[in-house]
C-alpha positions in Angstrom: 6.4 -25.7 -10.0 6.8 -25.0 -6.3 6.1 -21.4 -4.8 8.9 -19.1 -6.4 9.7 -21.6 -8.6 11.4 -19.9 -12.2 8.8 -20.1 -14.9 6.0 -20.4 -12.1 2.6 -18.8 -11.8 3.8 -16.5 -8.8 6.8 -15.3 -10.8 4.8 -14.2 -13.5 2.2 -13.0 -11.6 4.5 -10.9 -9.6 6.9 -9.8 -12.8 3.3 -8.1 -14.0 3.3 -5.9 -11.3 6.8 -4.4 -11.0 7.0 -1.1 -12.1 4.8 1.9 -11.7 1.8 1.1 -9.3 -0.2 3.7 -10.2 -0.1 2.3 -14.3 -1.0 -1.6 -13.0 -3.7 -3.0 -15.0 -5.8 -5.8 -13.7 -8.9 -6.4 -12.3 -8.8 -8.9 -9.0 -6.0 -10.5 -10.2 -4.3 -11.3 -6.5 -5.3 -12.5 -3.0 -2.7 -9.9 -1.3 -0.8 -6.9 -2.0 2.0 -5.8 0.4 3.4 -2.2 0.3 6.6 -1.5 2.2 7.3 2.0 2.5 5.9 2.7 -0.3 2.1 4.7 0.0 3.6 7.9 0.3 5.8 7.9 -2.9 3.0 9.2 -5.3 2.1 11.7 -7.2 -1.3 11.3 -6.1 -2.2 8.8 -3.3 -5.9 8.3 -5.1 -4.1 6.8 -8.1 -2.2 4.5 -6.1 -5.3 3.7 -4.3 -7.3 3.0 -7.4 -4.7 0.7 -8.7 -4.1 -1.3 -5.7 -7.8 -1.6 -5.3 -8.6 -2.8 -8.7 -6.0 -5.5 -8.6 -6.6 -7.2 -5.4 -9.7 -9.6 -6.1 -12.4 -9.3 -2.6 -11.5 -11.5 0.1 -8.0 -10.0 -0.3 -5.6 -8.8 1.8 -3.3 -5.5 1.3 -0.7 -5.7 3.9 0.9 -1.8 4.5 4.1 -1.2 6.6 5.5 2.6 5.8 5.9 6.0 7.2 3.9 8.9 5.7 7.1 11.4 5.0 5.4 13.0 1.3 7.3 14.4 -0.9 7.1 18.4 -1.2 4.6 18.2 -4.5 2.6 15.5 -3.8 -1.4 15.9 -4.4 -3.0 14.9 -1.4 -0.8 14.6 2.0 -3.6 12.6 3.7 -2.7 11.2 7.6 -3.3 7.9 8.8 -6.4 8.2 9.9 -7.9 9.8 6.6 -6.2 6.9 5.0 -7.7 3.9 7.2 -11.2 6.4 6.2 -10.6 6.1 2.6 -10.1 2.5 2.3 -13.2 1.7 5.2 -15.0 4.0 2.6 -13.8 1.4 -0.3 -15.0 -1.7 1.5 -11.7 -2.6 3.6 -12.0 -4.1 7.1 -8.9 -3.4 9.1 -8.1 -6.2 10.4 -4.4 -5.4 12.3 -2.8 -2.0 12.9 0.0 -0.8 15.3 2.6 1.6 14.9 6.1 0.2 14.1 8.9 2.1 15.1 12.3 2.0 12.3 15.8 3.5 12.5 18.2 2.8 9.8 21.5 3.2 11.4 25.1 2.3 10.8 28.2 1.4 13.2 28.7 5.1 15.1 31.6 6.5 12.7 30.5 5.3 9.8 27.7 7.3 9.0 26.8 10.9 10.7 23.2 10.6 9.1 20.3 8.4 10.7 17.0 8.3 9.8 13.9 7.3 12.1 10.3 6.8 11.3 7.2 5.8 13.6 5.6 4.1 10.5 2.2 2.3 10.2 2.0 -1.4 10.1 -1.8 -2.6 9.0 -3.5 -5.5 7.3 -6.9 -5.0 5.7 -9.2 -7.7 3.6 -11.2 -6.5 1.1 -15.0 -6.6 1.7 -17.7 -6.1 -1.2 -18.6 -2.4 -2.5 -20.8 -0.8 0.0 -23.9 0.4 -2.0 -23.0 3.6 -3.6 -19.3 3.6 -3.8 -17.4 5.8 -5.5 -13.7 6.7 -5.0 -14.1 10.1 -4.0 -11.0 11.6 -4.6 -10.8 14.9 -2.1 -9.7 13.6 1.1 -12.3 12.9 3.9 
């Protein structure tokens, strides 16, 4: 079965992982992990962290494109910079990072609304554990 083939190895590789992030079991299981506006939906980013992390096997690559607009209760509101700190911390070389500009916006009439973000855009391979890791989970 080709790549995205029905009944193929990616499709149920990626069915395992719908769902919430934060409650993904797995250890190493894929060789990348995109997130699309999608860091800064947690409860606690450290969970989401620890997840992603434990699933991606080293030599991987987590590919991030989002804005960081938390909700109101979130745990940790960490910025981009703390962020890129927590995952150096975890072994991650960043490899690409800009910052993308994105507007959603309709016809003018259609919608009096718009939204705008200057979100992140990174890619990061996992490296081995630097000696005495531990996810510390205050921010840096």
């Amino acid at each position: 079965a080709g790549l995205g083939a029905k009944g193929s190895a990616w499709e149920a590789a990626a069915a395992a992982a719908k769902g919430d992030a934060a409650a993904a079991k797995g250890s190493g299981r894929f060789q990348a992990i995109v997130t699309c506006f999608f860091i800064d939906t947690c409860d606690d980013l450290f969970d989401y962290f620890e997840a992603m992390d434990n699933a991606l096997e080293e030599g991987g690559v987590w590919i991030n494109l989002g804005p960081l607009n938390y909700k109101k209760d979130v745990k940790y509101k960490l910025v981009w910079d703390e962020i890129r700190a927590v995952w150096e911390g975890m072994g991650y070389e960043f490899l690409r990072e800009s910052q993308v500009h994105t507007a959603y916006h309709l016809p003018p009439g259609v919608k009096m609304y718009t939204e705008q973000y200057d979100a992140i855009f990174t890619t990061a391979r996992k490296g081995p554990r630097p000696a005495g890791w531990g996810l510390q989970r205050t921010p840096p």
